[in-house]
C-alpha positions as a Markdown table, in Angstrom:
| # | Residue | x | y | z |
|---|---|---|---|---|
| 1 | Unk | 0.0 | 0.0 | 0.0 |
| 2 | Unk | 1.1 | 3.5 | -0.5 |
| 3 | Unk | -0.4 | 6.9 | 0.1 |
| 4 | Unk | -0.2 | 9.4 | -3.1 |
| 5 | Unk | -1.5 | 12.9 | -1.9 |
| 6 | Unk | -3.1 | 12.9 | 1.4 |
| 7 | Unk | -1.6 | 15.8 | 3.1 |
| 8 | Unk | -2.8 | 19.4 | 2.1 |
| 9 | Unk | -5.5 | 18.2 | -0.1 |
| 10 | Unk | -8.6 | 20.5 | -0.8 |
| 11 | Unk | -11.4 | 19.8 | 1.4 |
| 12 | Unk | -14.0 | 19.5 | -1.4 |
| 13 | Unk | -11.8 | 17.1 | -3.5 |
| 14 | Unk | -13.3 | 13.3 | -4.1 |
| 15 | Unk | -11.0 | 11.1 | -2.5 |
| 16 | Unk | -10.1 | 8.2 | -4.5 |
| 17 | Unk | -8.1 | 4.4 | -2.9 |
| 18 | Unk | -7.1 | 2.0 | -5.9 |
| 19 | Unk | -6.8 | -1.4 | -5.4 |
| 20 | Unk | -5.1 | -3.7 | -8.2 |
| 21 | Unk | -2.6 | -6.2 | -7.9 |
| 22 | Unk | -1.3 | -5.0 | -11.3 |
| 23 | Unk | 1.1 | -1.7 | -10.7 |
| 24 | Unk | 0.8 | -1.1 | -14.3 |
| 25 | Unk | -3.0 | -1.1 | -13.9 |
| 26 | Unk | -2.4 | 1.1 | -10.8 |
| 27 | Unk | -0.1 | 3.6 | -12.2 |
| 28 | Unk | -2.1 | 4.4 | -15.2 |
| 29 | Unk | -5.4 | 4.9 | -13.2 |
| 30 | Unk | -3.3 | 7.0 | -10.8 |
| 31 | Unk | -1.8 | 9.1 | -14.0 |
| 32 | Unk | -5.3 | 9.4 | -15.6 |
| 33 | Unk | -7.1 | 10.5 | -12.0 |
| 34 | Unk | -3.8 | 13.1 | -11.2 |
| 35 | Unk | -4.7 | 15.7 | -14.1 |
| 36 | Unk | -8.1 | 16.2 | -12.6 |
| 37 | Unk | -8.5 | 18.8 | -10.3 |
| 38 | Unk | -11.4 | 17.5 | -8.6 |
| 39 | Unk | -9.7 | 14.4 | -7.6 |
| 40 | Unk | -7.6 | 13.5 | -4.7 |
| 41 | Unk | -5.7 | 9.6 | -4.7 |
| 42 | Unk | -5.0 | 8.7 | -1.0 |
| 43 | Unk | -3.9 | 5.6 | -1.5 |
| 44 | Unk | -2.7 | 2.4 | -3.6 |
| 45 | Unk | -3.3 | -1.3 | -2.2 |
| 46 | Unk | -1.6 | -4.1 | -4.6 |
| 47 | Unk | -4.4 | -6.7 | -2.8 |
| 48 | Unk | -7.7 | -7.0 | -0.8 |
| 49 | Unk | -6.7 | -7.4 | 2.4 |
| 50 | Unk | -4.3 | -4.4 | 2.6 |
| 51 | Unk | -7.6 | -2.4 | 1.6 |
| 52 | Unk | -9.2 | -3.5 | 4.3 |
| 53 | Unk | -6.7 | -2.8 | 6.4 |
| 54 | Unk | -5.9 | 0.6 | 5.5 |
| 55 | Unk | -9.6 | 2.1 | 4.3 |
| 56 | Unk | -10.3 | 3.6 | 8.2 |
| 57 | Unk | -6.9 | 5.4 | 7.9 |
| 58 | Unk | -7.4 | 6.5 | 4.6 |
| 59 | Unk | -11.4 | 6.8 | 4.4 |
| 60 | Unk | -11.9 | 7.4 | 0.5 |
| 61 | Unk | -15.0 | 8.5 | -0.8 |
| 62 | Unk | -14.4 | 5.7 | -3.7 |
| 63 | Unk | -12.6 | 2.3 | -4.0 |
| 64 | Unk | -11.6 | 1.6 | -7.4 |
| 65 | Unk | -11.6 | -2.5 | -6.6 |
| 66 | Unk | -10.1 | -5.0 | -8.8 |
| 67 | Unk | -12.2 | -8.3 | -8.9 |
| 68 | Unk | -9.0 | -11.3 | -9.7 |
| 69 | Unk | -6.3 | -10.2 | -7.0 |
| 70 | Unk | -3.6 | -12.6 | -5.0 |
| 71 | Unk | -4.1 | -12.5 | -0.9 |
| 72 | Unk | -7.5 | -11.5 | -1.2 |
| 73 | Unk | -9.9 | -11.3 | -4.0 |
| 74 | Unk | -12.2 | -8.1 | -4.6 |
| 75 | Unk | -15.2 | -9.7 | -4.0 |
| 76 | Unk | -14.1 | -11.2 | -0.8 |
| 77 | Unk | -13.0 | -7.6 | 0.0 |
| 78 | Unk | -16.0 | -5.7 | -0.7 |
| 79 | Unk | -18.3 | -6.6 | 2.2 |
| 80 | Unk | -15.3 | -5.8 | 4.7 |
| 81 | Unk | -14.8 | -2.9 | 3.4 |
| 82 | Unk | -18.0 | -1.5 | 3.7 |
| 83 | Unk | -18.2 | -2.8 | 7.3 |
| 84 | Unk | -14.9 | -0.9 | 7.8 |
| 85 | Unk | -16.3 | 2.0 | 6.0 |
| 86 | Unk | -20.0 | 2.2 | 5.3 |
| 87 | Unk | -19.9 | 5.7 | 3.6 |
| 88 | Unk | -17.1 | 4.5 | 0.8 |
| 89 | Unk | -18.6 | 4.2 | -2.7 |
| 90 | Unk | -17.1 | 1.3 | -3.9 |
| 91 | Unk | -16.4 | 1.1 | -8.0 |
| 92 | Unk | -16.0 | -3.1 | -8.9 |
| 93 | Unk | -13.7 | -3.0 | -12.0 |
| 94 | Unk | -13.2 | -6.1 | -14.3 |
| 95 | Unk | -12.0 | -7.4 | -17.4 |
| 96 | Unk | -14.7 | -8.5 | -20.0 |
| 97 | Unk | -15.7 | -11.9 | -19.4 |
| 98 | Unk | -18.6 | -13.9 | -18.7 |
| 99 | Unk | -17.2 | -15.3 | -15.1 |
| 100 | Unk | -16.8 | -11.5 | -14.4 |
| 101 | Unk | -20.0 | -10.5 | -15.3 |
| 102 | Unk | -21.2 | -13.0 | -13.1 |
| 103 | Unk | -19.2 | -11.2 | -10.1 |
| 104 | Unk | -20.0 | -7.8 | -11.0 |
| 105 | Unk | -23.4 | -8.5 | -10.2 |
| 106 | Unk | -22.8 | -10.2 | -7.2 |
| 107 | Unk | -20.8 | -7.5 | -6.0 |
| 108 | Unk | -23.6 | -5.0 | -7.5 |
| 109 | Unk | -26.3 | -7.2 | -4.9 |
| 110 | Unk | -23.5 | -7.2 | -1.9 |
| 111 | Unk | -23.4 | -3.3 | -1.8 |
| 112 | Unk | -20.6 | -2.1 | -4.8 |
| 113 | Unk | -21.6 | 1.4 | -6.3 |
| 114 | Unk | -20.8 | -0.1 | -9.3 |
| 115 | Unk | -18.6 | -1.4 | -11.8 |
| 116 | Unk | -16.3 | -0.5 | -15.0 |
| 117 | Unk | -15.4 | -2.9 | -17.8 |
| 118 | Unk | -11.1 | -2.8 | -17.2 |
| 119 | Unk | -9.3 | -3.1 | -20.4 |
| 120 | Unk | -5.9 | -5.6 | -20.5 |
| 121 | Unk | -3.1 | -4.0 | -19.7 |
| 122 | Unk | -2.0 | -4.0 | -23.5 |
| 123 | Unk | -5.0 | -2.0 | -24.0 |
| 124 | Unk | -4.9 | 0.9 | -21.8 |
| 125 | Unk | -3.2 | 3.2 | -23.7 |
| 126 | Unk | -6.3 | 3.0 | -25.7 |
| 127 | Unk | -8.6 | 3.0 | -23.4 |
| 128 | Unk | -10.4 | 6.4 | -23.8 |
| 129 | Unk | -13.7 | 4.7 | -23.0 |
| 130 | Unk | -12.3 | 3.5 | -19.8 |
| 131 | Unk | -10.7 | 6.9 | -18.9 |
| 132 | Unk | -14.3 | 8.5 | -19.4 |
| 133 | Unk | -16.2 | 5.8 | -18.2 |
| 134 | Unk | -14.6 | 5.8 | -14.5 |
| 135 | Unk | -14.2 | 9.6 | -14.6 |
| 136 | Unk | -18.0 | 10.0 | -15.1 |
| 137 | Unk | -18.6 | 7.8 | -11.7 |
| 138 | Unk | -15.8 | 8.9 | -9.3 |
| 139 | Unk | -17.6 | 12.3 | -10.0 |
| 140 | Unk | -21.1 | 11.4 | -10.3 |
| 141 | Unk | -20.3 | 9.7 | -6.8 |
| 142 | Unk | -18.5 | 12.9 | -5.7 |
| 143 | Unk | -21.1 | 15.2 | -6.7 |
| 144 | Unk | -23.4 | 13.6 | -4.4 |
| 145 | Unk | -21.6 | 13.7 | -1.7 |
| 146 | Unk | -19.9 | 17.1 | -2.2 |
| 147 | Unk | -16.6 | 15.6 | -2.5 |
| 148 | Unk | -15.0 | 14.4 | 1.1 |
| 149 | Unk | -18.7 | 14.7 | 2.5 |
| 150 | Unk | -20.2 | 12.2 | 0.7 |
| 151 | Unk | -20.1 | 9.7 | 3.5 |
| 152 | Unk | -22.1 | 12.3 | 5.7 |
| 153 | Unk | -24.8 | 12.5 | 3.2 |
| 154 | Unk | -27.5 | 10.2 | 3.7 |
| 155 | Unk | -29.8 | 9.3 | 1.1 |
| 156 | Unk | -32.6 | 8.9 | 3.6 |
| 157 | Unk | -32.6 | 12.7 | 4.1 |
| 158 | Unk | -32.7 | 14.0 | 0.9 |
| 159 | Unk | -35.6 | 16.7 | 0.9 |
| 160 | Unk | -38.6 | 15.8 | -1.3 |
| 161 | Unk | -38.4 | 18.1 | -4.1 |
| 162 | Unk | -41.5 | 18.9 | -5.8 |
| 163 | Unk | -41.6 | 18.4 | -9.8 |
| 164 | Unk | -44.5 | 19.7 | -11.8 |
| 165 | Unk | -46.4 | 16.7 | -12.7 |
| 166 | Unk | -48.7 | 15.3 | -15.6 |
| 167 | Unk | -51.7 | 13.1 | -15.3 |
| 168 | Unk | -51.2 | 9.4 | -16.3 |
| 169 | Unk | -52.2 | 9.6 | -19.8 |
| 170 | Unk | -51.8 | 6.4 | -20.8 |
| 171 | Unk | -54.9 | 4.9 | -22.3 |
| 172 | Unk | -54.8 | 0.7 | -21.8 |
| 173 | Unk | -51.2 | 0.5 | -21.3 |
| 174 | Unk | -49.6 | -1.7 | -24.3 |
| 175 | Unk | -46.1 | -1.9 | -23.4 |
| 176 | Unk | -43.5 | -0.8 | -20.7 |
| 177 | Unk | -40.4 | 0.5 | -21.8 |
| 178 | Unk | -37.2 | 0.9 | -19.2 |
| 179 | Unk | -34.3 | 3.0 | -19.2 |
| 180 | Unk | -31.6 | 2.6 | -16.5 |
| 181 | Unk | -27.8 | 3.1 | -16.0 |
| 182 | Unk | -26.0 | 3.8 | -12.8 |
| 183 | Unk | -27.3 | 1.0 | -10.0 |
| 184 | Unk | -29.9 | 0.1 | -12.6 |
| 185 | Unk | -29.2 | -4.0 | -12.6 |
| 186 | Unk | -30.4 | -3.9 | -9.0 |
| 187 | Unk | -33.4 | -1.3 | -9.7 |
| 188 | Unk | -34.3 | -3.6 | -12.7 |
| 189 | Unk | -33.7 | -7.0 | -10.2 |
| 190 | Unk | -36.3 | -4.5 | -7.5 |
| 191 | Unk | -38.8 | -4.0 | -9.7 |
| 192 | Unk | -39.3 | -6.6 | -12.0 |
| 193 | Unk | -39.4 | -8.7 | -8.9 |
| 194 | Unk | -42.0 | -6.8 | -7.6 |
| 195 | Unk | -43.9 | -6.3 | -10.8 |
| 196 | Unk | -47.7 | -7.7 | -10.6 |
| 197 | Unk | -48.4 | -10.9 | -12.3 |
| 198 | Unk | -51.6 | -9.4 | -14.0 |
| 199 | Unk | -49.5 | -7.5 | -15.9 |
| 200 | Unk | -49.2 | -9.6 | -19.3 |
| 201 | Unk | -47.6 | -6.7 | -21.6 |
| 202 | Unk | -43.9 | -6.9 | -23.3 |
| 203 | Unk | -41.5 | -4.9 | -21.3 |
| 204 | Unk | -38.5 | -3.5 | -23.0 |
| 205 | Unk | -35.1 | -2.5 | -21.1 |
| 206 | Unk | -32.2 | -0.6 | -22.3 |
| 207 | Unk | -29.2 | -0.7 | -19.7 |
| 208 | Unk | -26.0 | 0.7 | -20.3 |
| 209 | Unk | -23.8 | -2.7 | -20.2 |
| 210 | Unk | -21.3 | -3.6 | -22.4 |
| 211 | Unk | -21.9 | -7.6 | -24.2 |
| 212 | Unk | -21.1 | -10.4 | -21.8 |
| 213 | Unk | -22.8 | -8.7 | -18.8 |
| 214 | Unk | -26.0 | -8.0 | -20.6 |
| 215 | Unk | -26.5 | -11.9 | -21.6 |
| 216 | Unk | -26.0 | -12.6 | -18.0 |
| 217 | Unk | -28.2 | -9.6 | -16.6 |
| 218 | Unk | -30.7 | -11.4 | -18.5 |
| 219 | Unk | -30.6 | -14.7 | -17.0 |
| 220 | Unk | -30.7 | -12.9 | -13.2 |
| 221 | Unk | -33.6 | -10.5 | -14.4 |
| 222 | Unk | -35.9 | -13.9 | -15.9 |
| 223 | Unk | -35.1 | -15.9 | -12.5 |
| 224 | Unk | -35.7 | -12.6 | -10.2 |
| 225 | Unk | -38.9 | -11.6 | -12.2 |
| 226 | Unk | -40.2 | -15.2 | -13.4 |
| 227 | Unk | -40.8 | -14.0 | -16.8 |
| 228 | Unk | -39.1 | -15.0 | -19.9 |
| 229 | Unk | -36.1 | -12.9 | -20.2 |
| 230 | Unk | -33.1 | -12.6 | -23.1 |
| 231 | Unk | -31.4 | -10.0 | -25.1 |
| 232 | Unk | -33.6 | -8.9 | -27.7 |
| 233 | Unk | -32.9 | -10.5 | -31.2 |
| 234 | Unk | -33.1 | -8.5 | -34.8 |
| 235 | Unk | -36.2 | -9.1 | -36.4 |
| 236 | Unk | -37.8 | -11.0 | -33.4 |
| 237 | Unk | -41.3 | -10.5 | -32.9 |
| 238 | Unk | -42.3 | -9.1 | -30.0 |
| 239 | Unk | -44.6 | -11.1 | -27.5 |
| 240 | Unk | -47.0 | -10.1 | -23.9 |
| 241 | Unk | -45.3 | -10.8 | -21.3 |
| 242 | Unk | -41.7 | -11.6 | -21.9 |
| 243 | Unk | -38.7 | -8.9 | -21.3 |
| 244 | Unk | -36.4 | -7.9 | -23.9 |
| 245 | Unk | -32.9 | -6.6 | -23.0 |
| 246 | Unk | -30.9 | -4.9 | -25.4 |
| 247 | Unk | -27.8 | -6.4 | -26.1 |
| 248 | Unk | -24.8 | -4.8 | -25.2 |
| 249 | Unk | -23.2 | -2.3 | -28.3 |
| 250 | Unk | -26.5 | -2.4 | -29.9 |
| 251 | Unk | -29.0 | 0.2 | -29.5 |
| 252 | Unk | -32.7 | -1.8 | -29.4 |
| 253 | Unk | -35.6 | -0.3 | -31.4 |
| 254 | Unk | -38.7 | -1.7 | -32.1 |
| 255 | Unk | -40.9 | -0.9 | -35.7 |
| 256 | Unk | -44.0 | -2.9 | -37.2 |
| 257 | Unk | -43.8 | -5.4 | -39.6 |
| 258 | Unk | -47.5 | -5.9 | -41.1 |
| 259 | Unk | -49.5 | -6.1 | -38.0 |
| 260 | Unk | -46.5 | -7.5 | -35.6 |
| 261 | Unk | -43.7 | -5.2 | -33.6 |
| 262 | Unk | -40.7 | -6.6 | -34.3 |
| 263 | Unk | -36.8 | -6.0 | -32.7 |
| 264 | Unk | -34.7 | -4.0 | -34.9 |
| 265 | Unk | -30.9 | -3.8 | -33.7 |
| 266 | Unk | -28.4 | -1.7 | -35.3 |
| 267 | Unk | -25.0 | 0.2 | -34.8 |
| 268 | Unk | -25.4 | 3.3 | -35.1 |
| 269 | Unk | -23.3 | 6.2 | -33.3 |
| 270 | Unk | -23.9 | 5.8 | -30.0 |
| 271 | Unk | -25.8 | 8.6 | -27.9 |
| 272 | Unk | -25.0 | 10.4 | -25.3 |
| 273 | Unk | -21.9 | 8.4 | -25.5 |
| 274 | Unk | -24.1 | 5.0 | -25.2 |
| 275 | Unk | -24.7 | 2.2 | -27.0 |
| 276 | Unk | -27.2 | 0.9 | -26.1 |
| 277 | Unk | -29.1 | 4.1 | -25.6 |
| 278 | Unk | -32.6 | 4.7 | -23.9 |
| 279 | Unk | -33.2 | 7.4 | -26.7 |
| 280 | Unk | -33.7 | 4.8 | -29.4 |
| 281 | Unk | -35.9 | 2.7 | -28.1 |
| 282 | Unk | -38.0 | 5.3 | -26.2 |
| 283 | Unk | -38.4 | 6.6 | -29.5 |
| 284 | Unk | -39.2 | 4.0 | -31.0 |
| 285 | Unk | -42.3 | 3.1 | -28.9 |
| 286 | Unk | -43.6 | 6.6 | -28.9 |
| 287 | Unk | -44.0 | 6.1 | -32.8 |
| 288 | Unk | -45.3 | 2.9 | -32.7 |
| 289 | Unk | -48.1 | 2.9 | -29.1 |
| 290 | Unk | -48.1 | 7.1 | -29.2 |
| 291 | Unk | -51.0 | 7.7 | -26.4 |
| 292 | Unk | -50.8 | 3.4 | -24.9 |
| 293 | Unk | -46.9 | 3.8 | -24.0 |
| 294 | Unk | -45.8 | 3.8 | -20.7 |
| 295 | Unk | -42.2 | 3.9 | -19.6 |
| 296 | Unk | -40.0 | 4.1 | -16.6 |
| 297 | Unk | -36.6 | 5.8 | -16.0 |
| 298 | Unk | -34.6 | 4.4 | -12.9 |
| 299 | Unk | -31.7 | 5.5 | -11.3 |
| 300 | Unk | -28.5 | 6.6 | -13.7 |
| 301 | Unk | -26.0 | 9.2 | -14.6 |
| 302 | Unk | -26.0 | 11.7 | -17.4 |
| 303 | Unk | -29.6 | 12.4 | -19.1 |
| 304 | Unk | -29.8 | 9.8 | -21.9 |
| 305 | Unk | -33.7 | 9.5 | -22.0 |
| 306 | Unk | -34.7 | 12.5 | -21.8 |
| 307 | Unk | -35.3 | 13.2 | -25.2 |
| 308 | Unk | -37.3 | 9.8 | -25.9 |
| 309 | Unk | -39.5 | 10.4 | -23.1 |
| 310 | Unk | -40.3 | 13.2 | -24.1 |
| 311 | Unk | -41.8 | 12.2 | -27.6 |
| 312 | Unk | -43.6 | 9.5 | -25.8 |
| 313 | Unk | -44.8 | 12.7 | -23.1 |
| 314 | Unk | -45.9 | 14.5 | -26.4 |
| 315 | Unk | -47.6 | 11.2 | -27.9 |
| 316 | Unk | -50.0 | 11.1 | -24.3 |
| 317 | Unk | -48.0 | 8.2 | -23.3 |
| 318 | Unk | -47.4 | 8.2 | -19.2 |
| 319 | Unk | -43.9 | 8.6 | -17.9 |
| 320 | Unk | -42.6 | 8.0 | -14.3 |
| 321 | Unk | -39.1 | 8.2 | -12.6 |
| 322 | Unk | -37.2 | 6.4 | -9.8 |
| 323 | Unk | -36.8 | 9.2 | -7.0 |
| 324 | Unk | -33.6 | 10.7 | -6.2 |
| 325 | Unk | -33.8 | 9.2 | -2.3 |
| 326 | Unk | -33.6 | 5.7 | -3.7 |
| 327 | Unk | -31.1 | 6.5 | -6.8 |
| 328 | Unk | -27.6 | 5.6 | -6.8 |
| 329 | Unk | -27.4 | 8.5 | -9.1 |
| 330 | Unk | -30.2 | 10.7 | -9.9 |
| 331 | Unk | -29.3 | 11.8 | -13.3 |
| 332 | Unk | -31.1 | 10.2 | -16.0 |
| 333 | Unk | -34.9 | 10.1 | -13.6 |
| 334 | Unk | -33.8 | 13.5 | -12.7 |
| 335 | Unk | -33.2 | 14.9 | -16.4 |
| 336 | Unk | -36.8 | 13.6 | -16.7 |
| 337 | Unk | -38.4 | 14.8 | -13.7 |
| 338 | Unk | -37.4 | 18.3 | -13.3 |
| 339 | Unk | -38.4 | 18.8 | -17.0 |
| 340 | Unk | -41.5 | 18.3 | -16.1 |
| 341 | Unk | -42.1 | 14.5 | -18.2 |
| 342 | Unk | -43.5 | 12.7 | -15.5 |
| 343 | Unk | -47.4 | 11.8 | -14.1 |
| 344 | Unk | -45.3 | 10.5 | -10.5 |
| 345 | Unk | -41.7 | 10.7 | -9.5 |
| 346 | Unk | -41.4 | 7.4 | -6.8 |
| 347 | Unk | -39.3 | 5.7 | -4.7 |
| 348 | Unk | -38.2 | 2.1 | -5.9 |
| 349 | Unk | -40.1 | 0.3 | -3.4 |
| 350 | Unk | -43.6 | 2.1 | -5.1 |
| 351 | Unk | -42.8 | 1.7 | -8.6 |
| 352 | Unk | -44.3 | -1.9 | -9.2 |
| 353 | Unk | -47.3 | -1.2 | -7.0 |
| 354 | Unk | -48.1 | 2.0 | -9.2 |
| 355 | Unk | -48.0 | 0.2 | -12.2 |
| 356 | Unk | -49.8 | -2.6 | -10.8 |
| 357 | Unk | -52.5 | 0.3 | -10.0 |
| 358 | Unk | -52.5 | 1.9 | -13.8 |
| 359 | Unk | -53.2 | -1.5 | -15.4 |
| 360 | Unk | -55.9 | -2.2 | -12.8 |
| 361 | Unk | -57.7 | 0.9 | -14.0 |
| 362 | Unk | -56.9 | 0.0 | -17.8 |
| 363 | Unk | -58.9 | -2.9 | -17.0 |
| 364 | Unk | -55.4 | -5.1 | -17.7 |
């Protein structure tokens, strides 16, 4: 373990501990984090257990954590360090593979922030979506805490804020569309869950995941929900009650084809730096259900959304967003909220009862 630049730091500054068992790994995240100004690294650990030991001392606002490490492994790490300090945010990064995916999301469910895709070490001179990537969260995790406050911030005592609202204008509900981001695989795990058998419609999710973890988000979110659940496929019709995820790189659209919807996949330029995005397939069901779309935005950074729910606002669809109490980051559901999209702005928790409540009334 060493310290970097602990002493004489600005208060307001996010402080940052990396732990990676690779020092190459370590001194290019601590040469990519040193040129911003908002960023303080307190400390280096090569392994899990010298985290653990030093994370009091040191008390970083957010844990870059390496998953595969000698000594102790991140995952075996993670719950100790949040016992040691419950106010860290703690960022799980790992390398691209199917095992790993599987351990993101275990870490995701055991009380990680959340996670980065890590390139090799070959790669990370040309890693610019990397760089970006992990900048975006240290901050977003910052921003919310006001830097070395965050871990006197609770979320439970965020002030309601009041959003002007519009009435659910959804007439008999035909689909539900998703967008999520930031702490969105447990918000999707929450509510899909939670989500009333009686509703029979197709539900549609666009997360920002790279490949590999969206084919397994799948298989958690069809054994949490008990619904038929896969990555959507091109040119697949579209049936009631099964959710489609979009595949990772791909942004998800749907379009008619005679009288069926049908998946449409493509490559196009990402949005809002994402691929997929929730703009496309927002879109996409505001031209095809206009005044019976319904969507939800949960909890995520940035404010990719925003502009496809608000063509499905403008087609009478309904529109509702995860609070900012029970967001890991209220960016995206915010973007929406305070621009005056949504019929109700809830916490998590309410989300599946309220659309258990809107199909009632649909008659669904």
């Amino acid at each position: 373990m060493s310290p970097h630049s602990s002493i004489g730091a600005a208060a307001a500054r996010i402080r940052v501990m990396i732990v990676d068992d690779s020092a190459i790994v370590r001194g290019f995240i601590v040469r990519m984090l040193d040129s911003e100004p908002a960023i303080e690294i307190v400390a280096t650990c090569s392994n899990g257990q010298t985290a653990v030991l030093q994370i009091a001392r040191y008390r970083p606002d957010v844990v870059i954590l390496d998953i595969e490490m000698p000594v102790m492994d991140g995952l075996t790490a993670l719950p100790k360090l949040l016992a040691a300090d419950p106010g860290a945010r703690i960022i799980m990064a790992s390398t691209l593979t199917q095992r790993n995916a599987e351990i993101s999301l275990d870490a995701l469910a055991k009380g990680a922030s959340d996670y980065v895709p890590k390139p090799s070490t070959s790669q990370l001179n040309g890693s610019e979506n990397f760089r970006r990537e992990l900048l975006a969260r240290i901050i977003a995790f910052g921003q919310r805490g006001e830097g070395s406050n965050i871990r006197q911030t609770s979320t439970q005592n965020v002030a309601k804020a009041s959003f002007p609202l519009r009435r659910d204008l959804a007439r008999d509900p035909k689909i539900i569309a998703i967008g999520s981001s930031t702490g969105g695989p447990q918000a999707l795990l929450a509510l899909l869950g939670a989500l009333p058998r009686s509703i029979d419609v197709p539900i549609l999710v666009a997360q920002h995941m790279p490949a590999t973890f969206t084919t397994v988000l799948a298989q958690h979110l069809a054994r949490a929900s008990g619904r038929p659940c896969t990555e959507a496929i091109d040119g697949e019709p579209i049936q009631p009650g099964r959710v489609y995820l979009a595949p990772g790189d791909f942004h998800f659209e749907i379009v008619r084809d005679s009288a069926r919807t049908i998946a449409r996949l493509n490559k196009a330029a990402p949005e809002n730096f994402c691929r997929p995005s929730v703009n496309p397939l927002f879109r996409s069901v505001a031209s095809i259900f206009g005044g019976q779309s319904l969507c939800v935005m949960l909890t995520g950074m940035g404010s990719d959304g925003l502009d496809g729910a608000r063509e499905i606002a403008i087609a009478g669809g309904t529109v509702i967003a995860q609070d900012e109490a029970s967001s890991v980051v209220w960016g995206m559901p915010g973007a929406v909220a305070t621009a005056g999209l949504c019929s109700a702005v809830l916490p998590l928790k309410a989300i599946a009862p309220h659309l258990g409540k809107l199909f009632a009334r649909a008659g669904r």
